[in-house]
C-alpha positions, 0 to 999 in steps of 0.5 A: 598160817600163811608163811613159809617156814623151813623145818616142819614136822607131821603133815596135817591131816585132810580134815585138820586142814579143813576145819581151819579154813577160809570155810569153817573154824571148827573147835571142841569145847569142855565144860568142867564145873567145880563143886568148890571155888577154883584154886588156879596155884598149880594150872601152870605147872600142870600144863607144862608138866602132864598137859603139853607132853600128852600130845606134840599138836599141844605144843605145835602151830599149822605152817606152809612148807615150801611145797605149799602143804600144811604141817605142824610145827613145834613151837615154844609154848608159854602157858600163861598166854592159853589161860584166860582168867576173866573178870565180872563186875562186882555184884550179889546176884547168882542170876548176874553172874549167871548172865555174865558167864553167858555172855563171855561163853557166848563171846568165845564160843564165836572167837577164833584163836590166833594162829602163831601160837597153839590151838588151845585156851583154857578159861578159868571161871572163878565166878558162881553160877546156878549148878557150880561153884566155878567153872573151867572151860577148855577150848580146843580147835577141832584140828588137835583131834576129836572129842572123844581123843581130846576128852581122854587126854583132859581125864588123863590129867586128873588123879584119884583122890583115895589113891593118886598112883591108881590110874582113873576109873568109872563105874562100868556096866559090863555086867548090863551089857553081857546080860544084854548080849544074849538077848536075840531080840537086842541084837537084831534091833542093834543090826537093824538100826545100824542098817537104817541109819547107814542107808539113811546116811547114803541116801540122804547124801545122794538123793534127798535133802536134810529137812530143815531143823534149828540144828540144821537152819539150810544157810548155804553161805561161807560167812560165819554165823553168830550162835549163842549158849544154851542148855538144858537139864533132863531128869531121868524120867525124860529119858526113860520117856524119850528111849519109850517113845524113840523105841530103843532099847539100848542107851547108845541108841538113845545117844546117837538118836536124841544127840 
């Protein structure tokens, strides 16, 4: 990341730049999981023909011009080397295999990539767990965009099964949210819950500090920290439980509150 290189194109940005430091390595992680066993026959030709034109930063490492600022660097992408295929010991336990994936989800999530080539893997679990069939895994550096740019960019390769030239939808709840958009009461609480969370913000910034959480542990060093997966499936008696205890009437509060 360190050399020096001669033609280079977009400056990277402030904060692409730090989240991959010295200080923090910071990555996007995408979990699809397949409801029949993964056919991997056409991965290759879909990265090189939809996946890699969707956004040059796919096809780009981070370079040092010779005025000492980071830039993108477009580079020649072999596909082969960002699709990991691992493989578990043979055996007839789901519950096996169940920790085999932990533990290789685990391994990556504390990796970081190598910085000659493209900030991105793609992780193809052709073993069963409890809730899929097989499992893709994408991991992106946080550099390459946020999640809600690189998620749009994954869905933008899929297809409709009834009609792939139809670009993909999702159900909306339009109707839900104009009912809702003449309700006084809805409006004010929205108002109101921004309000607080943005003055909570200021002065938790400012004045006071986080308390400490098992999402914030208050670990003040620059040594990476090794963390391991987790989940946790909620029916929707849960949340209709905790959007009745959080006292919130939208989901989106719910989101931004239990998220």
């Amino acid at each position: 990341m360190d050399q020096f290189y001669d033609e280079v194109q977009e400056p990277v940005s402030p904060h692409g730049h730090y989240f991959n430091s010295s200080v923090i390595c910071s990555y996007v992680f995408g979990f699809l999981e397949m409801a029949v066993p993964i056919d991997d026959s056409q991965t290759i030709p879909l990265l090189e023909d939809v996946f890699l034109p969707i956004n040059p930063r796919f096809s780009s490492i981070m370079v040092r011009d010779q005025a000492g600022k980071m830039r993108w660097k477009r580079v020649q992408v072999n596909p082969e080397e960002h699709v990991k295929v691992p493989r578990f010991p043979e055996c007839n336990s789901a519950e096996l295999y169940e920790q085999y994936f932990d533990d290789y989800v685990t391994r990556i999530l504390n990796e970081r990539t190598p910085q000659n080539k493209p900030l991105w893997e793609i992780h193809l679990i052709k073993y069963p767990t409890s809730s899929a069939a097989g499992t893709i895994i994408f991991k992106f550096h946080h550099s390459l965009g946020d999640g809600y740019s690189l998620m749009g960019a994954l869905l933008s390769c899929l297809q409709r099964t009834d009609d792939p030239s139809l670009p993909l939808t999702f159900p909306s709840n339009s109707q839900h949210a104009k009912k809702n958009m003449f309700k006084l009461h809805s409006v004010i609480s929205s108002l109101f819950s921004s309000m607080l969370d943005f003055g909570s913000s200021i002065i938790k910034t400012r004045m006071i500090e986080d308390d400490k959480t098992p999402i914030r542990s208050g670990y003040e060093g620059t040594k990476p920290k090794y963390f391991t997966l987790s989940n946790i499936s909620l029916s929707l008696d849960h949340i209709k439980a905790i959007k009745s205890n959080l006292g919130v009437v939208r989901l989106e509060h719910l989101q931004s509150k239990f998220f």
